[in-house]
C-alpha positions as CSV (number, residue, x, y, z in Angstrom):
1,X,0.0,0.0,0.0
2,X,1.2,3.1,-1.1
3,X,1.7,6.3,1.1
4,X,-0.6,8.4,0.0
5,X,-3.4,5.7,0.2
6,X,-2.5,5.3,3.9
7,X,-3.3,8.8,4.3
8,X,-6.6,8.5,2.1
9,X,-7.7,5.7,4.6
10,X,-6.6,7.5,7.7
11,X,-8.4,10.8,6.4
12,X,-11.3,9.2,6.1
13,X,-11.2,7.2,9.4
14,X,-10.6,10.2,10.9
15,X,-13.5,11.9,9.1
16,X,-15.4,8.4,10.4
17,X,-14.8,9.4,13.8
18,X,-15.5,13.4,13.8
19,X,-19.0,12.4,12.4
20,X,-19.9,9.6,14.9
21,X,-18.8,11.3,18.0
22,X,-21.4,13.7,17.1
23,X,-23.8,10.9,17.6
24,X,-24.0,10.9,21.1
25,X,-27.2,8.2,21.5
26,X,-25.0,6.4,18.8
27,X,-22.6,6.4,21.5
28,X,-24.6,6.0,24.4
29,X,-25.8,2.5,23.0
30,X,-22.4,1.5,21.8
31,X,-21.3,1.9,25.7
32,X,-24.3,0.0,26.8
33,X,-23.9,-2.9,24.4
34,X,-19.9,-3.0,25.3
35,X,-21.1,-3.2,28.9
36,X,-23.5,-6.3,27.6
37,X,-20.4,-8.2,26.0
38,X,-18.4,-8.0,28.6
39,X,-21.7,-9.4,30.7
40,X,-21.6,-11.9,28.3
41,X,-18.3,-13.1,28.5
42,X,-17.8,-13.2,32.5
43,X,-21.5,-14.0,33.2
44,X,-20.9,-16.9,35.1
45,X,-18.3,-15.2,36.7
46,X,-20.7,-12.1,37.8
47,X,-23.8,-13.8,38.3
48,X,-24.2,-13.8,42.2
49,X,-26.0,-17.5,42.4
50,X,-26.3,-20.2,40.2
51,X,-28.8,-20.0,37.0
52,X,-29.9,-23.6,38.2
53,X,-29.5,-23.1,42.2
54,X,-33.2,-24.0,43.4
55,X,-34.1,-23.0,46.7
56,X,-37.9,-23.5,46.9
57,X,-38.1,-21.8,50.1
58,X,-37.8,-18.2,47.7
59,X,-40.4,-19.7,44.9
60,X,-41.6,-16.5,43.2
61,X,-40.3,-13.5,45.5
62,X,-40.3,-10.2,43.9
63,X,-37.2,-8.2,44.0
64,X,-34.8,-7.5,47.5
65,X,-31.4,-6.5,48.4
66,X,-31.1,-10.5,48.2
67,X,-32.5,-11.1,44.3
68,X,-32.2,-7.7,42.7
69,X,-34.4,-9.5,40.2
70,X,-36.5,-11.9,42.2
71,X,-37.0,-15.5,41.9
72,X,-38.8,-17.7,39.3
73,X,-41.0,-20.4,40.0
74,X,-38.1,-23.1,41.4
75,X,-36.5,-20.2,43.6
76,X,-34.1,-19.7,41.2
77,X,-32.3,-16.2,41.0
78,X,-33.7,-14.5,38.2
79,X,-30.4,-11.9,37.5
80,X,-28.0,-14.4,37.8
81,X,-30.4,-16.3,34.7
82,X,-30.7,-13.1,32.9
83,X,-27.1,-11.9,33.0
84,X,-25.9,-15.5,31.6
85,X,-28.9,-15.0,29.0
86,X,-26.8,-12.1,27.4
87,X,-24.3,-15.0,26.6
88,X,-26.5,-16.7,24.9
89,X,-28.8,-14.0,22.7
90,X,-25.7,-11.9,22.0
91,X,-24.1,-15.6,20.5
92,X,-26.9,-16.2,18.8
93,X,-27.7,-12.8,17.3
94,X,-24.0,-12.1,15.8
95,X,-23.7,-15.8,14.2
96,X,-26.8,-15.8,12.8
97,X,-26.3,-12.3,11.1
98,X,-22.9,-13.1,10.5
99,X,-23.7,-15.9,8.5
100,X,-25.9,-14.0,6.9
101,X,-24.3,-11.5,5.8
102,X,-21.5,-13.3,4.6
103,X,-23.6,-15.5,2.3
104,X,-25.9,-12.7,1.0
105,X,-22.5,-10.7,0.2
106,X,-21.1,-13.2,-2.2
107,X,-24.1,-13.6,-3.6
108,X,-24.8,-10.1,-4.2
109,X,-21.5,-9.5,-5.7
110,X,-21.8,-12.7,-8.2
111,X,-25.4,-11.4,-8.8
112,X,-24.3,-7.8,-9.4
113,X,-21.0,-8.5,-11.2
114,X,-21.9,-11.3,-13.8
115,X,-25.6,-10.6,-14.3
116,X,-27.5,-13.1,-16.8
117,X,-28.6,-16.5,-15.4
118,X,-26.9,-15.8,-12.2
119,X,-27.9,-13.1,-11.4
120,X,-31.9,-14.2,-12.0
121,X,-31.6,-17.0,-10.4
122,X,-30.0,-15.2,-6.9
123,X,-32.4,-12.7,-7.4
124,X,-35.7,-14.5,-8.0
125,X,-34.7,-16.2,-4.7
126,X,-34.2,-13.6,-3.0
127,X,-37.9,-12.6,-3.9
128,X,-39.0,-15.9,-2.9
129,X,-37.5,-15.5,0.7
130,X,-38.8,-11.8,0.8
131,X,-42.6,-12.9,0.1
132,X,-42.5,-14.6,4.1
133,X,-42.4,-12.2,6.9
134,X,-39.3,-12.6,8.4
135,X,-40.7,-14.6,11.6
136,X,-43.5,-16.8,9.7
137,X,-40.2,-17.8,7.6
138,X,-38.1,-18.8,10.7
139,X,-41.1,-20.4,12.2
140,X,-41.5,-22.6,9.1
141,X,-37.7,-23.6,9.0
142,X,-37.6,-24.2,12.7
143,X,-40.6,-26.5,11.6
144,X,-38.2,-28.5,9.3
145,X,-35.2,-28.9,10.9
146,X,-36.4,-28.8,14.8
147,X,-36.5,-26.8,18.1
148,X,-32.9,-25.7,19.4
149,X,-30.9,-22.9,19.0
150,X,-28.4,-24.3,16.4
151,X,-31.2,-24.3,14.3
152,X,-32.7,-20.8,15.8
153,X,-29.7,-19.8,14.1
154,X,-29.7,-21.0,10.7
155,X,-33.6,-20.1,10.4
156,X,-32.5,-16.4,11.1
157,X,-29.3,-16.1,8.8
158,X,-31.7,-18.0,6.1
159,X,-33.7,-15.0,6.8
160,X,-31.1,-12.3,7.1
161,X,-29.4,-13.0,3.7
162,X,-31.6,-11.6,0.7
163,X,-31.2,-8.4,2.4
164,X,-27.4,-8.4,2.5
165,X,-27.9,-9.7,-1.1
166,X,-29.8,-6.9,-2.7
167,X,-27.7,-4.3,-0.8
168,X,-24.6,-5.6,-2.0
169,X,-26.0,-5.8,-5.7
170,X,-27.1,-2.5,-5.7
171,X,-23.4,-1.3,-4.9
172,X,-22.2,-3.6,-7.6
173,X,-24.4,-1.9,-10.3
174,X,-23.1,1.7,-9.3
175,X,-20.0,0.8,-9.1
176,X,-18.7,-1.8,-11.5
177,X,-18.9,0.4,-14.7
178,X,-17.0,3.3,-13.0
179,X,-13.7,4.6,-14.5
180,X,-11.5,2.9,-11.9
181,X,-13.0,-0.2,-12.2
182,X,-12.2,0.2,-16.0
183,X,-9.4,1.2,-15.1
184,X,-8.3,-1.7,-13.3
185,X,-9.7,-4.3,-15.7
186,X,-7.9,-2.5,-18.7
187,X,-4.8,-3.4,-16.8
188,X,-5.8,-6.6,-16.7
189,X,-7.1,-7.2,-12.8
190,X,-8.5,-10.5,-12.1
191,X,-12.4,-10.4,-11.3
192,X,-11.5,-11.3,-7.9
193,X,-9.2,-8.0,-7.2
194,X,-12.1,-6.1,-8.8
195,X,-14.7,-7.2,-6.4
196,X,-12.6,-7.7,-3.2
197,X,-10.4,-4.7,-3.9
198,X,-12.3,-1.8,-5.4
199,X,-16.3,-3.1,-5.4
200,X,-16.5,-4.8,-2.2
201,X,-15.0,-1.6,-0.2
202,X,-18.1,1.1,-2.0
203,X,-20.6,-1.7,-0.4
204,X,-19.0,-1.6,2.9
205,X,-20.2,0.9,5.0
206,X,-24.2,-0.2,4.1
207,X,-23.3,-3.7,4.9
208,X,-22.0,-2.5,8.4
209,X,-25.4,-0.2,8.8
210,X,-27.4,-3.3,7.8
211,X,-25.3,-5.6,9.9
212,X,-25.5,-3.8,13.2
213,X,-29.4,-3.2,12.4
214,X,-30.0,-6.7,11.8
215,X,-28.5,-7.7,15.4
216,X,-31.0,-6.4,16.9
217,X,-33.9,-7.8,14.8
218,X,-32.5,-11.4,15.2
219,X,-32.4,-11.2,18.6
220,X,-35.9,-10.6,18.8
221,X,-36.6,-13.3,16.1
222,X,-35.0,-15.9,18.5
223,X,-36.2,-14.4,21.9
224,X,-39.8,-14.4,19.8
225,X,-39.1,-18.2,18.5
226,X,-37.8,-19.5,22.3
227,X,-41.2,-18.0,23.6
228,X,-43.2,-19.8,20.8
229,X,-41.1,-22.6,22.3
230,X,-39.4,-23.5,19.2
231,X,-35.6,-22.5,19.8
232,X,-34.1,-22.7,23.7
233,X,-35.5,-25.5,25.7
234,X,-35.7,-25.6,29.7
235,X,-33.5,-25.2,31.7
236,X,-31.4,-22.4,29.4
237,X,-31.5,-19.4,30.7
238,X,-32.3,-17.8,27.8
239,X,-34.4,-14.3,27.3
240,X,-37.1,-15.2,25.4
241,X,-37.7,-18.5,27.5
242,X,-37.9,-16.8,30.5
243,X,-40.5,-14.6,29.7
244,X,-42.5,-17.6,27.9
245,X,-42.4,-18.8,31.7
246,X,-43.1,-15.6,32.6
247,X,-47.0,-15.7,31.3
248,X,-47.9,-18.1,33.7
249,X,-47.3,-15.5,37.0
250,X,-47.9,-12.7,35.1
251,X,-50.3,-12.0,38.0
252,X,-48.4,-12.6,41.2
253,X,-45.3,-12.4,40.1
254,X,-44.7,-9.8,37.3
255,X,-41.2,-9.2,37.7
256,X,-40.4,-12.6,35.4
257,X,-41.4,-10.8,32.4
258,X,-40.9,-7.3,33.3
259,X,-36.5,-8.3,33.7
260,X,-36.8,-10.2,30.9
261,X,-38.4,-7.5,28.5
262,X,-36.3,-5.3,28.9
263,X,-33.4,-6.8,28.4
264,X,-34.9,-7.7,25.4
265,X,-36.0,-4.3,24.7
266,X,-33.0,-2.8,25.8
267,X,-30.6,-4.5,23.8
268,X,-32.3,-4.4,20.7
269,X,-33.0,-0.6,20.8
270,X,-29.1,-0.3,21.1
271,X,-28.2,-1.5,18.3
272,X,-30.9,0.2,16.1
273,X,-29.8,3.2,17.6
274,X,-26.0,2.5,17.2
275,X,-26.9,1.1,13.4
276,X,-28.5,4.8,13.0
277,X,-25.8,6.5,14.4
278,X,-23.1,4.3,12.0
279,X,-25.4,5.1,9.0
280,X,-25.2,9.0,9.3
281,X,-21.5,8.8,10.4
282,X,-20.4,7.1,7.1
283,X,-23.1,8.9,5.0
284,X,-20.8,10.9,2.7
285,X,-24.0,13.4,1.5
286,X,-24.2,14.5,5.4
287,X,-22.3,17.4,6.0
288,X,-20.5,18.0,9.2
């Protein structure tokens, strides 16, 4: 890499950063969902009792200085199940969309790039997989292949990727007839340095936007499937579980879905609202 492309990509990091510190919800969020990861990866660690200690003398008591959260149905301390939840959602929500991602990128780019039959036949899937609603789609994959998270996962990235797909495409088509992609392909640059080298970097910053925003939305899709009883399974401590078991104390013992909900909620509106603050910090149109 040459030095004046250094200072290209450092300008524009740089720009990157000027931009997204004006974001300050942006930044709130990204705090908050640090915080979470680092939840997630000491949780057991943290977690003041066991997520499957029982102690039915404490069956259903609301929150104290002794259960910040309460405790569910088997006495069982409903932080210590919540914080190792964030584990498990946070897992499940980046490999699903990862997968995602990845596979709807390469397909875009083929799609985009080469056109003809490829291209129609990536694309009429993708419309296939756009005609379900996201969670009737997962719910009828889930349906195939079985309860579990594994599969949780697979239903959402199956889910995730047309979008990746089109958005990558649509930075193929403005980008692959410009004059430095001509430029590059009059010298004789493989298709594989055009797309990984000069198209692949235009898409990148929507693919980030759409991959942040798309956390969020698969953790709901599996918290939604694991309270449909279709992806976690008793006793994992997992978000959308526990407030499934919540419905049945809804009455006495509210606090197992009100802990619950809003982890939910407050995970998920982090990372729409760092998503939206990534989107207008690498929005070239926006001004300072």
């Amino acid at each position: 890499m040459s030095t004046n492309e250094e200072k290209i990509k450092f300008s524009r990091f740089n720009d990157f950063l000027r931009k997204f510190k004006k974001q300050k919800s942006a930044i709130v969020a990204l705090v908050i969902l640090l915080i979470l990861v680092i939840i997630a990866i000491f949780c057991y660690q943290i977690a003041p009792y066991g997520i499957n200690e029982f102690d039915y003398s404490s069956v259903l008591q609301g929150p104290s200085a002794a259960h910040w959260f309460g405790t569910d149905e088997f006495g069982r301390d409903l932080f210590s199940r919540i914080l190792c939840g964030t584990r498990i959602s946070l897992t499940v929500g980046l490999c699903a969309v990862t997968v995602g991602a990845i596979s709807g990128t390469v397909l875009g780019l083929i799609a985009g790039y080469y056109g003809g039959i490829a291209e129609s036949l990536i694309m009429r899937m993708c419309d296939v997989l756009f005609a379900f609603p996201g969670i009737i789609l997962a719910i009828a994959i889930i349906a195939i292949l079985g309860s579990g998270m594994t599969n949780v996962v697979i239903a959402v990235a199956v889910f995730s990727m047309p979008t990746f797909c089109r958005l990558v495409r649509s930075s193929v088509l403005a980008t692959k007839e410009s004059v430095y992609v001509q430029a590059e392909r009059s010298l004789g640059a493989s298709d594989a340095r055009i797309l990984f080298h000069h198209i692949l970097p235009a898409a990148f910053p929507n693919i980030i936007v759409q991959y942040t925003m798309s956390i969020g939305n698969s953790i709901m899709t599996a918290s939604s499937l694991s309270f449909l009883g279709m992806g976690a399974q008793a006793p994992t401590p997992e978000w959308g579980l526990i407030l499934s078991t919540g419905r049945t104390y809804m009455v006495n013992a509210v606090h197992m879905m009100l802990f619950p909900g809003l982890a939910i909620f407050i995970t998920v509106l982090c990372f729409n609202l760092l998503g939206d603050g990534l989107r207008d910090a690498l929005d070239p149109k926006l001004s300072d």
